[in-house]
C-alpha positions as CSV (number, residue, x, y, z in Angstrom):
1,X,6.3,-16.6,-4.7
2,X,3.7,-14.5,-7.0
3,X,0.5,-16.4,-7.6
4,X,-1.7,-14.9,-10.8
5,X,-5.0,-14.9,-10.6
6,X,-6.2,-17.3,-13.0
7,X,-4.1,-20.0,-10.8
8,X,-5.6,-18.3,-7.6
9,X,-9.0,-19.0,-8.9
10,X,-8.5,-22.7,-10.5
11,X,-7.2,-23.8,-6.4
12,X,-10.8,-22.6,-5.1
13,X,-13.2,-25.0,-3.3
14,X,-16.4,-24.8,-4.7
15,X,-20.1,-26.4,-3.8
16,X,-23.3,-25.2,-4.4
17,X,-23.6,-21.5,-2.2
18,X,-20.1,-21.8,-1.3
19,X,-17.0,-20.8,-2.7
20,X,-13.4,-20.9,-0.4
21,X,-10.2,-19.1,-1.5
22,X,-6.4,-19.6,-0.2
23,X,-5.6,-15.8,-0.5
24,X,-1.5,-15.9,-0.5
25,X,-0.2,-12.1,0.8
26,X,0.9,-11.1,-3.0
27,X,-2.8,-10.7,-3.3
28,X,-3.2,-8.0,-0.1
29,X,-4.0,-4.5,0.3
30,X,-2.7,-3.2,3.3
31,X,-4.3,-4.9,6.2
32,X,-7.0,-6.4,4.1
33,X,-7.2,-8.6,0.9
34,X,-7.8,-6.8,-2.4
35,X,-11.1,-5.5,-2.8
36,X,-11.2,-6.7,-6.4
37,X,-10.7,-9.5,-5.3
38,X,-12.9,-9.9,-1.9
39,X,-16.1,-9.3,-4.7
40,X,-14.2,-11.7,-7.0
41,X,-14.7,-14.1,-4.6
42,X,-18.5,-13.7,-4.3
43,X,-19.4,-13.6,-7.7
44,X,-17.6,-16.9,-7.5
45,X,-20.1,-18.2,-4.9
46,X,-22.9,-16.8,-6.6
47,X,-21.7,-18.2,-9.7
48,X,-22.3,-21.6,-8.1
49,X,-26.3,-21.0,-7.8
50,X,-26.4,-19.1,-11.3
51,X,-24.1,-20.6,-13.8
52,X,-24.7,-18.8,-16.8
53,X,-27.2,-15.9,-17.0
54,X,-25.3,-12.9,-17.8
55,X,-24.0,-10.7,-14.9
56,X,-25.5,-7.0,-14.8
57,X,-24.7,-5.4,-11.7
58,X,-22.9,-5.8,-8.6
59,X,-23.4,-3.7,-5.5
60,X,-21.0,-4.4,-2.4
61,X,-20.7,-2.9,1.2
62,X,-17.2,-4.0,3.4
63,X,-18.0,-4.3,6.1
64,X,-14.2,-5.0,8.2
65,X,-10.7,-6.4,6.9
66,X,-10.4,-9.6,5.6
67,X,-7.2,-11.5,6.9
68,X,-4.4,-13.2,4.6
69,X,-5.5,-16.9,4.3
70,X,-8.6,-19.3,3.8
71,X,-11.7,-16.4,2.7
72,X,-15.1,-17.9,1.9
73,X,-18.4,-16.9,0.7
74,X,-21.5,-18.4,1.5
75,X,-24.3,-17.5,-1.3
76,X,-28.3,-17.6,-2.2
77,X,-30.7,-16.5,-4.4
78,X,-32.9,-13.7,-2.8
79,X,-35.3,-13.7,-6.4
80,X,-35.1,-15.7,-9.6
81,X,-37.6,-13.4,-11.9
82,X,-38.6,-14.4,-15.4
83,X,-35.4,-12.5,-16.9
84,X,-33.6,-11.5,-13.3
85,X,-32.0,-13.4,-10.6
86,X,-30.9,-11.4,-7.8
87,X,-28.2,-13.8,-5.5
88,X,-26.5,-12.1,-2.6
89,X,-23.1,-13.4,-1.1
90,X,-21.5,-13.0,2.3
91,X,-17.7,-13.1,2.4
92,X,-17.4,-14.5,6.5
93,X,-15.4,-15.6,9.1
94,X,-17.0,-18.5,11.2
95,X,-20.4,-15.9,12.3
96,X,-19.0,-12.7,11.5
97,X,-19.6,-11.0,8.3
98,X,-17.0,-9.5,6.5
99,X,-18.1,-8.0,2.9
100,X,-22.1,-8.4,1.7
101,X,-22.6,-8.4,-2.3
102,X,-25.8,-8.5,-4.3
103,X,-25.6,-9.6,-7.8
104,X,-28.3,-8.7,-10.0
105,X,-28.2,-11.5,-13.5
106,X,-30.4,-10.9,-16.1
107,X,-31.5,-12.2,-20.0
108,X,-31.1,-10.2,-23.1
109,X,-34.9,-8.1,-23.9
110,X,-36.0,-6.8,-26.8
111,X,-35.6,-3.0,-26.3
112,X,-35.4,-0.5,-28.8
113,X,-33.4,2.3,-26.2
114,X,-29.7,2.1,-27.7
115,X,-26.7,3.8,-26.8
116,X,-23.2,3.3,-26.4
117,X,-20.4,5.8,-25.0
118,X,-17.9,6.8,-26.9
119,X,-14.1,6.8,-24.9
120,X,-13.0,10.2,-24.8
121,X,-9.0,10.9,-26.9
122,X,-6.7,10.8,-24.5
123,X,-3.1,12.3,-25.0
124,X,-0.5,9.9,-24.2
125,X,2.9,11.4,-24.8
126,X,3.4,11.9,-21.3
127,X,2.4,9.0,-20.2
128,X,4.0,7.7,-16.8
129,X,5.8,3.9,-16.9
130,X,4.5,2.6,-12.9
131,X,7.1,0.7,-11.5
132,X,6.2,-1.3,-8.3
133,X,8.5,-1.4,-5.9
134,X,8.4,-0.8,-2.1
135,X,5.6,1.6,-0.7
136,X,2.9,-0.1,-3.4
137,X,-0.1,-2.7,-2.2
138,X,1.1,-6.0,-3.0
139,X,-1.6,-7.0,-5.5
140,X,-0.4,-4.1,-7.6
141,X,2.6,-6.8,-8.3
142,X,0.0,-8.7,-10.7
143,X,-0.6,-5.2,-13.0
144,X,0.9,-3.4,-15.4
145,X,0.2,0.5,-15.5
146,X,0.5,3.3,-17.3
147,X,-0.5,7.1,-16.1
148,X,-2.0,8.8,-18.6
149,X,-3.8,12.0,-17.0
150,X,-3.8,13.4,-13.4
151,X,-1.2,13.8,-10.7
152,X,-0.5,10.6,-8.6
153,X,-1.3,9.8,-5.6
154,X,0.3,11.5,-2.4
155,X,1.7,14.1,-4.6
156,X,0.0,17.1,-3.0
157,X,-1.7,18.5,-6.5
158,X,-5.5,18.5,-6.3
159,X,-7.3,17.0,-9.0
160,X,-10.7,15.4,-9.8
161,X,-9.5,13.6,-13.1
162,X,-7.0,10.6,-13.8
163,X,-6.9,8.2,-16.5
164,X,-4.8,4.9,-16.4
165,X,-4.0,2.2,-18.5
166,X,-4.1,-1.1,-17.2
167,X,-2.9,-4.5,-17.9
168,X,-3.4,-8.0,-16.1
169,X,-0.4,-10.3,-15.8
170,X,-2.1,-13.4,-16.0
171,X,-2.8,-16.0,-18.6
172,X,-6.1,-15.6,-19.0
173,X,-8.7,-16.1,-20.5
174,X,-10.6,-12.4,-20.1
175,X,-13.2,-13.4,-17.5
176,X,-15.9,-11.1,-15.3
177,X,-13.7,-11.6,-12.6
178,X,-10.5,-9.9,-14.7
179,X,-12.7,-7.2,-15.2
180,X,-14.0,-6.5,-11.8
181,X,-10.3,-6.7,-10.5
182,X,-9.4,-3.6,-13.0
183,X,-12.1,-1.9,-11.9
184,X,-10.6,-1.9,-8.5
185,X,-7.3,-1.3,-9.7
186,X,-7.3,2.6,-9.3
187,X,-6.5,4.2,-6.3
188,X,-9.2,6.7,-4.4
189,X,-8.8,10.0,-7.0
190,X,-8.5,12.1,-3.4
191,X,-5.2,10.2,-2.2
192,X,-3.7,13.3,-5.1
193,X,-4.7,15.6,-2.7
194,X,-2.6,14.7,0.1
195,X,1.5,15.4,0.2
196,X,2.4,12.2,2.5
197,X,1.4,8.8,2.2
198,X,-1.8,7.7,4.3
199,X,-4.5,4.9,4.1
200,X,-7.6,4.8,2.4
201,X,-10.7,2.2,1.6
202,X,-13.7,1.8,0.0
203,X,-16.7,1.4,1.9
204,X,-19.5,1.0,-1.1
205,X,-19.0,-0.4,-4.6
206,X,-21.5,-0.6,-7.4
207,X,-20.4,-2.1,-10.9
208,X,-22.7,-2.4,-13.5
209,X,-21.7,-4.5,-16.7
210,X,-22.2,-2.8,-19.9
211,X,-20.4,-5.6,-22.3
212,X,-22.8,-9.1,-22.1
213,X,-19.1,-11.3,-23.1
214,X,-15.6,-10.2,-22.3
215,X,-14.2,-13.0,-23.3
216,X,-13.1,-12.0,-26.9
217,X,-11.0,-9.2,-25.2
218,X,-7.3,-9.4,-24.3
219,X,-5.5,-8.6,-20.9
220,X,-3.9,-5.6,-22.0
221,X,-4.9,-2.4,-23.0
222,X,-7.6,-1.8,-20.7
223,X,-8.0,1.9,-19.7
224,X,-9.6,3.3,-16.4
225,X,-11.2,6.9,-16.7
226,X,-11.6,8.2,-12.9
227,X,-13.2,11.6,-11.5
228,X,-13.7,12.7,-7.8
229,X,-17.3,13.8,-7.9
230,X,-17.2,14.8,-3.8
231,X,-15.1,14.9,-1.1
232,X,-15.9,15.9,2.3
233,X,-15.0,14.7,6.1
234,X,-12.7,12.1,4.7
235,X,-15.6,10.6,2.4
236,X,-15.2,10.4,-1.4
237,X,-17.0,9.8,-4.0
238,X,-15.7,8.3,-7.2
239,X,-17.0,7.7,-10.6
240,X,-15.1,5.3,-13.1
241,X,-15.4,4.1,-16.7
242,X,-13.9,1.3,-17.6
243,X,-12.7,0.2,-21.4
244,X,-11.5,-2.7,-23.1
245,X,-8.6,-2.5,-25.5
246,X,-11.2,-1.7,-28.5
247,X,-12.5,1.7,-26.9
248,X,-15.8,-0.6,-25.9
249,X,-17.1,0.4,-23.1
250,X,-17.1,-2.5,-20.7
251,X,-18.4,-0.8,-17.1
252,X,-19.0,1.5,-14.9
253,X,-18.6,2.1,-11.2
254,X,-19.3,4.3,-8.4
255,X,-17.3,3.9,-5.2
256,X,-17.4,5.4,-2.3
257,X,-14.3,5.6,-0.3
258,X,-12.4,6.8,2.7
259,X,-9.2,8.8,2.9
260,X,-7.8,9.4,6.0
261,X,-5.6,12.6,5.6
């Protein structure tokens, strides 16, 4: 039975510095539970210590696998500035330590440094229908994709560009946490390279939120603009843009991953 993501999150046990998650296996990746949602889950925590100040940034570092099951998070405020808070959260497992995230939370300031991207025309006649099936990560079950630039993964054509639209299938409403689990959606760019399927992960994650309230946007048309910026002794480097259905840009991320093949 498929569990969306908005019921996942409404079943959580939450304190003060401590969120716990029942992670059902439609919500895996491989071995491991969605990395989308692993930070998910911290922010949750965090979210327990700082309510309502706006979220800026998130940095995370995996650290090893977390199982199918009960995950939980343990957070605490490192700094609360005048207009920053940084709060860090530990995803663990009785002493061990499985995924560290800092969040960085900040006020509005007055500023008169403005800019906005603008989200590159993409064509879309040949866009690719993804139909999930066996061979895909089961938390792909809870997206809807479409490929709009680069070759897929595993298809043996090197490439440092892909675009892809992406929807949620969940009832919403548009939270952080939809947006940080479309972030993570893609793929390592590098997997294009190789000709056979083989495993990959991210080791490092930095998101940083350009869009102070997501909550006006819907849970479909989101589009994910990906380039390999390295790869080198199975390391990657990613960079991605991601944009709400408006062409707003809503964040931007840097990952960097493993690919081994």
């Amino acid at each position: 039975m498929s569990t969306s993501f908005s019921q996942l999150l409404r079943r959580a046990k939450r304190q003060e510095g401590y969120f716990e998650l029942d992670v059902p296996a439609d919500w895996m990746q491989g071995r491991s539970v969605f990395g989308g949602l692993q930070v998910v889950i911290a922010l949750e925590a965090m979210r327990t210590c700082v309510p309502s100040t706006v979220l800026r940034t998130l940095q995370a570092t995996f650290v090893a696998p977390v199982p199918e099951g009960i995950v939980a998070a343990r957070a605490q405020v490192l700094r609360r500035g005048k207009n920053a808070t940084h709060v860090e959260a530990r995803l663990v497992d009785g002493d061990a330590t499985l995924a560290v995230v800092i969040g960085v939370f900040g006020n509005a300031r007055s500023s008169k440094a403005t800019r906005s991207p603008r989200r590159p025309e993409v064509d879309t006649s040949q866009a690719l229908e993804l139909t999930f099936g066996p061979g895909f990560p089961s938390f792909t079950q809870h997206f809807a994709a479409r490929w709009l630039r680069g070759p897929l993964p595993f298809s043996g054509q090197p490439a440092h560009e892909q675009v892809v639209e992406v929807a949620m299938k969940d009832e919403g409403p548009m939270t952080d946490g939809h947006v940080i689990a479309i972030a993570d959606f893609i793929a390592p760019v590098a997997l294009s390279y190789l000709d056979a399927p083989a495993p990959g992960s991210t080791l490092t994650w930095m998101l940083e939120f350009l869009c102070d309230d997501v909550h006006h946007q819907p849970l479909t048309g989101w589009r994910i603009d990906a380039e390999l910026i390295a790869a080198r002794d199975g390391y990657t480097n990613q960079a991605v843009t991601v944009w709400g259905s408006d062409g707003t840009a809503i964040a931007l991320s840097r990952q960097s991953m493993l690919v081994f093949g």
